[in-house]
Every structure is written in C-alpha cells, then in structure tokens.
C-alpha positions as CSV (number, residue, x, y, z in Angstrom):
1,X,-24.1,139.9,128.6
2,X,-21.2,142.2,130.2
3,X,-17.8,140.6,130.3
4,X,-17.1,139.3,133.6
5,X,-13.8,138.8,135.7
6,X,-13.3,137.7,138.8
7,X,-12.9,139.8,141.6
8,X,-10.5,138.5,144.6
9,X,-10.4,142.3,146.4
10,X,-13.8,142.1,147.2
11,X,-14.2,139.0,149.1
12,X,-10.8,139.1,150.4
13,X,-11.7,142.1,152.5
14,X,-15.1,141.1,153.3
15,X,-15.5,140.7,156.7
16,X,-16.3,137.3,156.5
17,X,-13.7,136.3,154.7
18,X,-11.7,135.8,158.1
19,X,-14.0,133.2,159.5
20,X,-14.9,131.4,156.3
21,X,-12.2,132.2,153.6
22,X,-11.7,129.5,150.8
23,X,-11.7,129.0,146.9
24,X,-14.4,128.0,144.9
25,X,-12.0,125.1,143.9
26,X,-11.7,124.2,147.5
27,X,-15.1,124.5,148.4
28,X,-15.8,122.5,144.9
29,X,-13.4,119.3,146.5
30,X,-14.7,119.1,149.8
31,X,-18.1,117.6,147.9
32,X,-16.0,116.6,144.6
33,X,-13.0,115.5,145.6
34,X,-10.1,114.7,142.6
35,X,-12.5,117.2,140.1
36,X,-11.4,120.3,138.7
37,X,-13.9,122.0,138.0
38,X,-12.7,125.9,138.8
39,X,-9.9,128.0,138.8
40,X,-8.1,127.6,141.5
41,X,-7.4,131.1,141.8
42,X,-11.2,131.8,142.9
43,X,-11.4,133.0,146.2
44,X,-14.9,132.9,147.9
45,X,-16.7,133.0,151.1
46,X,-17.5,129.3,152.5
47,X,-21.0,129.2,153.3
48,X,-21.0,125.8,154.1
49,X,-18.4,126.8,156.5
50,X,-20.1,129.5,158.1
51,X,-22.8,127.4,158.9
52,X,-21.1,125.1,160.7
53,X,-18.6,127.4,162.6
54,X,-21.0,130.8,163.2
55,X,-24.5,129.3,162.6
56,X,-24.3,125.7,164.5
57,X,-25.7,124.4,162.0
58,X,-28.9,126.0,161.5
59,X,-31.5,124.5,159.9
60,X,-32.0,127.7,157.3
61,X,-28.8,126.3,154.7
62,X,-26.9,128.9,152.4
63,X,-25.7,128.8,149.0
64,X,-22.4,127.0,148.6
65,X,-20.0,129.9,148.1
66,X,-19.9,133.9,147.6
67,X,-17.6,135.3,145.3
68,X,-16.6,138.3,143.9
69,X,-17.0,139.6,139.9
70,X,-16.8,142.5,137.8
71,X,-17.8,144.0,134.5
72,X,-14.6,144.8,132.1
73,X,-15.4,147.4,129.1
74,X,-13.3,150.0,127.6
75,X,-10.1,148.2,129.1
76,X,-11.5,149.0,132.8
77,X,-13.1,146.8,135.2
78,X,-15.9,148.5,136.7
79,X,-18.9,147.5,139.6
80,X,-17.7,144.8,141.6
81,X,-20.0,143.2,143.5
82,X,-20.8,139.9,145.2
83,X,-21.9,136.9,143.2
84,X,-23.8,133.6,145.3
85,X,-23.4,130.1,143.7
86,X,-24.5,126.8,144.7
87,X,-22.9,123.7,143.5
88,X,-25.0,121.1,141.8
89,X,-22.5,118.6,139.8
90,X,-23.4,115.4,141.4
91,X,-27.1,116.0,140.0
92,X,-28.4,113.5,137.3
93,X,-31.9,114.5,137.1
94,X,-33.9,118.2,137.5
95,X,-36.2,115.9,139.3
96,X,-34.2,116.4,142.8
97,X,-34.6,120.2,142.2
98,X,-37.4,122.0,145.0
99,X,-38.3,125.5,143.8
100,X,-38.8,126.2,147.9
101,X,-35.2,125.2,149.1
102,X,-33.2,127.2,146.4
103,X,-35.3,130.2,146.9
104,X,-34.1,129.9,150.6
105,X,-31.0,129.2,150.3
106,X,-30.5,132.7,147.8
107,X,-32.9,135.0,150.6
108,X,-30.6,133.3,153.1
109,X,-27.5,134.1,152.0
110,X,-28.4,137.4,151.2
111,X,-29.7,137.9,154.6
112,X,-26.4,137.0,156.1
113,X,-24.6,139.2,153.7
114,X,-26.7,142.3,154.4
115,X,-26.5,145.4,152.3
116,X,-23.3,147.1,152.7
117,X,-21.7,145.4,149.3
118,X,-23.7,145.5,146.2
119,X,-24.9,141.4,145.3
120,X,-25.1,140.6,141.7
121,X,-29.1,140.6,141.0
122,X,-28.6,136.9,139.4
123,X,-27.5,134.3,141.3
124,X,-26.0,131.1,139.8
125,X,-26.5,127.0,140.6
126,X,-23.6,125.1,138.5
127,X,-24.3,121.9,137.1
128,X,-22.5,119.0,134.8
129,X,-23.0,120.0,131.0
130,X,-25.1,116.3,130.5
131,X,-28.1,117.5,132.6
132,X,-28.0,121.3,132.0
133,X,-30.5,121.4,128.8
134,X,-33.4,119.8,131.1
135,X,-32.1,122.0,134.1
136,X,-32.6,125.2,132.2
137,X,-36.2,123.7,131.4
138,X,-37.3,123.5,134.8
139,X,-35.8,126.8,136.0
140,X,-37.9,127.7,132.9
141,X,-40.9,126.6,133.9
142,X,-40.4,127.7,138.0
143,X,-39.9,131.2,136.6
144,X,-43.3,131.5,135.6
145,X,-44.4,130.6,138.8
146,X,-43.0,133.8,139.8
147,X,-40.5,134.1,143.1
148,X,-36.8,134.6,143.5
149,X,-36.4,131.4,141.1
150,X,-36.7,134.4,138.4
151,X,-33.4,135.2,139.4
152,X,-31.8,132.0,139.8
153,X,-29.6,131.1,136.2
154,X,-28.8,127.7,135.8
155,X,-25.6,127.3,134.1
156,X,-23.0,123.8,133.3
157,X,-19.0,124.1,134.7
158,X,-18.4,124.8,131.2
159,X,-20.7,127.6,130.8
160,X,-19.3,129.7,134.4
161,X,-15.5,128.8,132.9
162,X,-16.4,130.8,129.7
163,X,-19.0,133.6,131.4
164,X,-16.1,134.3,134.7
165,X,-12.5,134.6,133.3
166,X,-9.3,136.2,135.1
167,X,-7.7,139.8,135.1
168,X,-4.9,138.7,132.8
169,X,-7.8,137.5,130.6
170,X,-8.5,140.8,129.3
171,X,-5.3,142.0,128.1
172,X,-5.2,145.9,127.5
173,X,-6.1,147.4,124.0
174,X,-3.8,150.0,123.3
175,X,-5.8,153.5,122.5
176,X,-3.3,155.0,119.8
177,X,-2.6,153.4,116.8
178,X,0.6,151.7,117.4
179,X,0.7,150.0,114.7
180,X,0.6,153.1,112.3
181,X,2.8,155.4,115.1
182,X,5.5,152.8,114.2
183,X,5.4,152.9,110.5
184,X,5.3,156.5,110.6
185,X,8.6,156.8,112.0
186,X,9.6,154.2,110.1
187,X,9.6,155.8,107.0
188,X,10.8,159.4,108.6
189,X,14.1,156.9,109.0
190,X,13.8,155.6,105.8
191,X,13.5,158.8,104.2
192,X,16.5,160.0,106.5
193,X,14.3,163.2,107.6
194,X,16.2,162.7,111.4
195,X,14.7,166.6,112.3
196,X,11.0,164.9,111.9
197,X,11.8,162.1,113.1
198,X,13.4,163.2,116.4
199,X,10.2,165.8,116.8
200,X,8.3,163.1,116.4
201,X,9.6,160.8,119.0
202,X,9.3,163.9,121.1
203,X,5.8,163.8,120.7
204,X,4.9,160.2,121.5
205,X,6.9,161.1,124.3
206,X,4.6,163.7,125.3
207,X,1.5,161.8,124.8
208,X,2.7,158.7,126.2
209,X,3.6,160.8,129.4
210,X,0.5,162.9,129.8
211,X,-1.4,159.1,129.8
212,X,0.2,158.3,132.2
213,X,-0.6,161.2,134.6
214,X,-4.1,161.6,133.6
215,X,-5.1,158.0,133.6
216,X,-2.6,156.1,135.5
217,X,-3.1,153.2,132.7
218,X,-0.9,151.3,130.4
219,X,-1.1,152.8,127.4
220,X,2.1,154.8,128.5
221,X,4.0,150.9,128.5
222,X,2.6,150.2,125.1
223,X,3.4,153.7,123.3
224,X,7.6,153.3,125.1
225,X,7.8,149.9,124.3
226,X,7.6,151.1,120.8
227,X,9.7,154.4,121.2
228,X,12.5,152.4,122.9
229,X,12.7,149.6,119.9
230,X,12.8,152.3,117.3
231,X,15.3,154.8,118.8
232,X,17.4,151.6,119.2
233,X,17.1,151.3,116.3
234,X,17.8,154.6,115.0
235,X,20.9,154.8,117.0
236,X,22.6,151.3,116.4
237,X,21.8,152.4,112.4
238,X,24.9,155.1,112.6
239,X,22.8,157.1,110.7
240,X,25.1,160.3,109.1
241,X,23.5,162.9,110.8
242,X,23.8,167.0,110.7
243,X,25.2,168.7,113.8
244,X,22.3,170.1,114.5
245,X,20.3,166.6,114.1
246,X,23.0,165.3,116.2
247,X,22.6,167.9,119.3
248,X,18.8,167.4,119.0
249,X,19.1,163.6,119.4
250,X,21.5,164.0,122.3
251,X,19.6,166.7,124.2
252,X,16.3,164.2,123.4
253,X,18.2,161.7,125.2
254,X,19.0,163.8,128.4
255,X,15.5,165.3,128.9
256,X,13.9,161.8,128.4
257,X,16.2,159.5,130.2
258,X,13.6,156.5,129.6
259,X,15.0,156.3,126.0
260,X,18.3,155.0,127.1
C-alpha cells in the first residue's frame, strides 16, 4: 500500500468546508469525549454536521467525516483526493454491523460530495483494536456478497495512526550523495589541494542552484547546509594559501554571497 499523508488543502478549500469544517479529533469527541484517538491536526468535513444544519436531519445518514489524503513517493506527494470514514469505537461486537446501512451511508456521502474532487475508491470504518480481528471477518464475509461493502476496509485507531501520517512525517531524502560530497572535499582540504577544492565548491554550487530552479525542492537546502559548514571551515582553518588560491576564494565568495 502507497504511503499516505494527510491532506489539509483539500478539504480546507472544499466548499463545504465553510458550513461543516471540523477535525477528525473533534468530530471523534463529540461521540468520544476525553479519547484521543487522532491527530488533532486532521481537518475534515463534518457529516454529522451537515446533516443537521443543510439536510434537517434527513433520514438518508452520512459517513462520520471526509478528509483529505495523499500518496508520497519519490519525496513528492502526489493525487490528493477525498477519503470518507465512519467512526465505530464504541462497538464491542460485529454483531451490531448491517451490511445495508454502511453501504448507504458510503453511496450517501458520495452523492453529496459529487464528482468534482477525486474520492479515494476505499473507504474506511475505524474501530477499537479488541474487536477488529472479528470485524475484518465479517467485512470478509459481506464482501462476497458482493456490493459497495467490497470497498469498505475495516481498520483499528491503531491501524489509520500508522496507514495516515503527517507532512513532516516524510522528511526529504536528499538526491546527491551528501554524505560522500562532504568527504570529498574533505580530503581536497586535507590534502591542501585549495585550487580543487575551491572548483569544487563551485560546483556543488552550481548543482545545488540549478535544483533549485528546475525543481523548486530542497535538495538545494541540503547540498548549502553542507557547502556553508565546510567553507567555514576552510576559512576559520587559516589555511596558507597561494595568491592565486587566495583571489579565487575571495572572488567565490563575491559571486556566491550565500557562502558568507
């Protein structure tokens, strides 16, 4: 399974965010109250609330909540989309389950939410980790039967915690070796060849630049933060250099400001 992150942009702009904006945390306490079960940092669509305020109450109920997720791979985070849930803590037994009110509650939802944003194909129903092994059993079974059940996935508080993670979850993973960029010039130092050594920072330069144009991502950040701890270095080191060496270093320094 993709990894997934949660997506605030997308339901913060929804349209119905205005009318029933919450968190799943918040949404989680009005039936749970004093249990933390989600990040609080979840935002979702209320569907409870837009029941209430927009539907009067209609007889034909809703998931719990709508939020937003999206894939991360190759350090991007790709295809958001809309994600319904429907919060089931509070059960003990799969024996209160209907096959017939969850499947309307997800063709519902989806009705309500028309077509104009992509919705995860999947939808999830979030239970305590004691039941969830006979849970997944009956959604088992109910699958066979055929119907929208087949894309109903149980899963415990536990599970969705470890499936859904935040942004700063994913931290970014650098595409040059920095590791070996910074032994490199290491051992230009160490071998006090200061002509290489200044081409070389050059270089990086260059490269870290020309990410930062083309991709608009951080790999620039990590290649500086590297640059700037090693021509600190290499100044505070007083190192005997040529005239030439000397001019190159200072001229380095006035095209490429960021080394200062």
């Amino acid at each position: 399974m993709a990894e997934l992150a949660f997506d605030n942009n997308i339901i913060t702009r929804h349209s119905l965010y205005s009318k029933c904006g919450n968190t799943l945390d918040g949404v989680s306490k009005k039936d749970y109250p004093g249990k933390d079960f989600f990040d609080k940092n979840i935002c979702c669509l209320d569907m409870d609330a837009y029941e209430t305020q927009i539907c009067h109450g209609s007889k034909e109920h809703t998931m719990d909540a709508v939020m937003g997720i999206k894939n991360y791979a190759d350090n991007k985070f790709c295809s958001p989309r809309l994600l319904l849930i429907e919060l089931r803590m509070d059960y003990k037994s799969e024996r209160n389950l209907s096959k017939t009110v969850l499947e309307k509650k997800v063709s519902h939802t989806k009705d309500i939410l028309g077509c104009n944003i992509p919705i995860n194909e999947t939808c999830f129903f979030i239970f305590c980790p004691n039941v969830i092994q006979r849970v997944k059993r009956w959604f088992k079974d109910k699958s066979q039967e055929g119907g929208i059940i087949r894309l109903c996935e149980p899963l415990s508080t536990d599970d969705f915690n470890e499936l859904i993670k935040s942004e700063s979850d994913f931290p970014y993973t650098p595409v040059t070796d920095i590791k070996a960029m910074e032994e490199s010039l290491h051992s230009l130092l160490s071998a006090c060849d200061f002509t290489t050594f200044i081409s070389k920072i050059e270089y990086w330069i260059k490269q870290a630049v020309s990410y930062r144009q083309k991709y608009n991502n951080p790999e620039y950040d990590c290649i500086m933060q590297i640059l700037n701890r090693v021509w600190h270095d290499f100044r505070i080191s007083s190192p005997n250099l040529s005239d030439e060496e000397t001019l190159d270093a200072e001229i380095l320094e006035e095209d490429y400001e960021v080394l200062l």
